[in-house]
N, C-alpha and C positions, 0 to 999 in steps of 0.2 A: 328493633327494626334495623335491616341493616343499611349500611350509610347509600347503597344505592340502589333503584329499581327502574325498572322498564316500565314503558306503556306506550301502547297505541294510538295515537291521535291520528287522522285519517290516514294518510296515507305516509306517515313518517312512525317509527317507534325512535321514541326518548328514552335517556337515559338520568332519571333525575334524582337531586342530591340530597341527602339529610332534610327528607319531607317530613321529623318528626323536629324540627327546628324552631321554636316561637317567633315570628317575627309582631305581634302587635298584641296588645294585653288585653283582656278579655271586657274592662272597662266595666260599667255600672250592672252589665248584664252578670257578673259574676265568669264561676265557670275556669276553663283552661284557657289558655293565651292561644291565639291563632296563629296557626304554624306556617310552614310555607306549602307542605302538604294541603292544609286547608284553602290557601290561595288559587293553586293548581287547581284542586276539585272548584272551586267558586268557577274560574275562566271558562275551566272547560267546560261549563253546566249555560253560563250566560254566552258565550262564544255565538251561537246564532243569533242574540241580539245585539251582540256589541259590536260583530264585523263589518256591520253596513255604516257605525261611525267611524270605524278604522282606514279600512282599504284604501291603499292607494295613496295615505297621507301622513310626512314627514314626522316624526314622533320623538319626542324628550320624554326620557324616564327617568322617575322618582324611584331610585335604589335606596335600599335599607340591607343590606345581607346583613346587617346582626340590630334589625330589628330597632325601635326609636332612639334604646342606650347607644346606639352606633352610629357613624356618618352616615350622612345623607348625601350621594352622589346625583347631583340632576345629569344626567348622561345625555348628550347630543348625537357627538361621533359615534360611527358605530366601531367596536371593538372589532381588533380584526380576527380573533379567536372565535366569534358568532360564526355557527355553521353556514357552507353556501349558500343552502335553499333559502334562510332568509334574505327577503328582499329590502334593499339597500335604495337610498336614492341621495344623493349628490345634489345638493343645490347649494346656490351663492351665497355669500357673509359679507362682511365690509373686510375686506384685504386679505379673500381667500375663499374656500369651501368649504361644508361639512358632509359628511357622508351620513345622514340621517337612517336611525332603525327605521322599519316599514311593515307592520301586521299585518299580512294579508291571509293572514289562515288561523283556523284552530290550533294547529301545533304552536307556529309563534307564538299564541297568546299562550301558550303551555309552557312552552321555552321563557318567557321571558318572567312568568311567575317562578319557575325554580331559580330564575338569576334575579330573582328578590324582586321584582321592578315591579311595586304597589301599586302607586299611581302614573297610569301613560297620561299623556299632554299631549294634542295633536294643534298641529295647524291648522287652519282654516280654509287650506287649499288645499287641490292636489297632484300627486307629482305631474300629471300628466301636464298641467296648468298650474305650474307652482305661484306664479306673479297675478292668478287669477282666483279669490277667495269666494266660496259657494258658501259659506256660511257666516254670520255678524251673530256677535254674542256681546249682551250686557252683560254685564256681572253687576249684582246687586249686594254692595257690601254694608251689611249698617254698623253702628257707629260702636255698637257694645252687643251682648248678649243677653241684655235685659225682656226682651220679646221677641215675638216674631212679624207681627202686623204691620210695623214698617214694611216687613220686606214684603209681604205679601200684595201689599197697597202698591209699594213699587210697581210690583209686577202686572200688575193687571192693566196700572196706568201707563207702560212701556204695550203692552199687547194693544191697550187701547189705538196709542199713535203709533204702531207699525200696522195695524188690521187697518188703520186711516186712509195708510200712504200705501195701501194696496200687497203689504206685507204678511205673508204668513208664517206664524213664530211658533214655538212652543216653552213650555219653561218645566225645567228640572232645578234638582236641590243638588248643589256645589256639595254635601258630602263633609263640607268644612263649617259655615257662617251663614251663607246666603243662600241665594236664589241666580240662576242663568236665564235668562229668554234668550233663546236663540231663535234667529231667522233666516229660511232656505231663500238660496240668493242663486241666479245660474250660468253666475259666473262670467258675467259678460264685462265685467268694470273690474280694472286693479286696485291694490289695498288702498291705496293712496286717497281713491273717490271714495270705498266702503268704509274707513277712516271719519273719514271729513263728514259722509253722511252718519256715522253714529255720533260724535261726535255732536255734530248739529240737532241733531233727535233730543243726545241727552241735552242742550242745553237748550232747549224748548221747556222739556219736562222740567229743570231746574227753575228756568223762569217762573214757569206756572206755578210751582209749590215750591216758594224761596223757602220757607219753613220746615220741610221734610227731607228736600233731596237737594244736592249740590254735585257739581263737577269737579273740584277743587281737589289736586292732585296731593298736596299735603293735610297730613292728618292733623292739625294745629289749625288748620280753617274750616274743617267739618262741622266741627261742633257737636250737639246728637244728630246730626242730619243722615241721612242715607246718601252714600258716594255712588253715584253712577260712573263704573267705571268701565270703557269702553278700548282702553289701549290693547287688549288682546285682540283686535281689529287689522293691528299693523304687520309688515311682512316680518317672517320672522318670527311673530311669539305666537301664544301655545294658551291653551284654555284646556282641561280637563274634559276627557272624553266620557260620554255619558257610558253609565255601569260599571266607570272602572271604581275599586278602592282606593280606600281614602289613607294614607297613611296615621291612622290616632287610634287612642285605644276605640276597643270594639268592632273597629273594619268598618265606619261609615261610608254609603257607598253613592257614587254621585248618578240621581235616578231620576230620570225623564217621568214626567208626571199629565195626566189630563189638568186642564185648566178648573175643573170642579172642584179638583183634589185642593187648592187655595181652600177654602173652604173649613176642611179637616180642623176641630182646634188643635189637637196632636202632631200636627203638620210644623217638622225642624226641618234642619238643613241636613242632620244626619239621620232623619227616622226613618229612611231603608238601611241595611245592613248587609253584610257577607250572607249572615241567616235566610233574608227574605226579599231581597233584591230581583232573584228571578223569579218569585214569585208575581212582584209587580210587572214585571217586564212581557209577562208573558199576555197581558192585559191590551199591551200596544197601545200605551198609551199617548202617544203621536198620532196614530195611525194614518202611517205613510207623510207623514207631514213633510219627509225630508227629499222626498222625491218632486214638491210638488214647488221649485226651486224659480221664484219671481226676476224679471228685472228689474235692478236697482233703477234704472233709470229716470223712469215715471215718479217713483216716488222720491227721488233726490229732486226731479223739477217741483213736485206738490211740497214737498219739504220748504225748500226755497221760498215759492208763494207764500206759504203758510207763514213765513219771517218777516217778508217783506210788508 
């Protein structure tokens, strides 16, 4: 194969590099190591369900160019070598700026697979309203790998008190360990309140099951507990965009899921894959959920009551 080829992604042709590359190992399935040609093919296949979590929102990427034996660059800035057409956006840091990458097309998410970048990380805002976040995400970590039913019990117990407080969520598998709920928010309150209200969520649900789940920011206080961890809430960080790849062997892939799918006993954190990822996706298993974006409001005053 030779070291470079062309291709068409809408209205842009690429020129991409050493697509016969390994970047992650084939892992328990056996087989050839996934290359970066196989990445390319993955984006450009899932591309119509992944842009509706992309558009529009500041993005950190997990580079690998030589694959897990090699650094790991989390890339914020964007390089100034990236072609014009992608779009770039500029927002505040504590004593300065960064010029954040910005997926807004099929080709980016082309381009950004041959420059290795496995796993995107988006904000929770976007540029248009960067100080104003439309979406609040748990992350459910437990404490070891010994099951899954922690997390799953998490989650359902997280969906229960956000459906309470007038919140509509959904939960995908992190691709890595756990479980995500996330919740369409529309944007009306900064990180600051969305924060404070996850934050207070989780430590409702902590109180309730002192036994199972904890807040407690260091790992030497958990115990087996399951961590509700909520600081990807704050301005500035970054949560894992649904259907991207996971950097570990196999290409575990991080997959938006119906609430039934709990259920599944085969149900990890990595049982979608690069394989069959759009398979699922193509299910819609949200459906529409992300459009259908609440005021934090109501439910931060019901929250409050509910403490009181």
């Amino acid at each position: 194969m030779s070291s470079t080829e062309s291709l068409r992604v809408g209205r842009r042709t690429l020129t991409l590099h050493r697509q016969d590359k390994p970047l992650l190992p084939a892992g328990d399935s056996g087989g050839d190591a996934i290359t970066k040609g196989d990445l390319v093919t993955y984006n450009r296949q899932i591309a119509p369900f992944m842009l509706p979590h992309l558009r529009g929102r500041p993005l950190m990427l997990e580079r690998l160019p030589d694959g897990l034996d090699g650094p790991r660059i989390m890339q914020k800035n964007t390089p100034a070598n990236l072609p014009d057409w992608i779009t770039r956006a500029e927002v505040s840091k504590e004593g300065g700026t960064v010029v954040h990458t910005v997926c807004d097309d099929a080709a980016t998410l082309v381009f950004l697979a041959d420059q290795a970048a496995i796993t995107l990380h988006r904000w929770q805002s976007r540029t248009s309203h960067v100080d104003r976040p439309d979406r609040l995400v748990f992350d459910l970590d437990p404490a070891d790998d010994s099951g899954f039913d922690a997390v799953r019990s998490a989650a359902r117990l997280v969906r229960e008190l956000l459906e309470d407080l007038g919140l509509a969520c959904g939960v995908m598998t992190t691709g890595s360990r756990g479980l995500h709920v996330v919740a369409a928010l529309n944007g009306g309150l900064g990180f600051d309140d969305v924060h404070d209200f996850a934050k207070q969520a989780a430590d409702v649900l902590a109180e309730a099951h002192p036994d199972d789940l904890t807040t407690a920011t260091r790992k030497k206080d958990r115990g087996s507990r399951l961590y509700l961890d909520v600081q990807r809430n704050a301005y500035a960080q970054t949560s894992v965009v649904p259907y991207t790849v996971r950097a570990k062997e196999g290409a575990p892939v991080a997959t938006p899921l119906a609430w039934e799918q709990l259920d599944d006993p085969d149900l990890s954190a990595r049982r979608w894959t690069i394989a069959d990822a759009v398979e699922q996706a193509e299910t819609d298993p949200w459906g529409g959920l992300m459009r259908r974006g609440r005021s934090l409001g109501p439910a931060l005053r019901r929250l409050e009551k509910l403490r009181s």
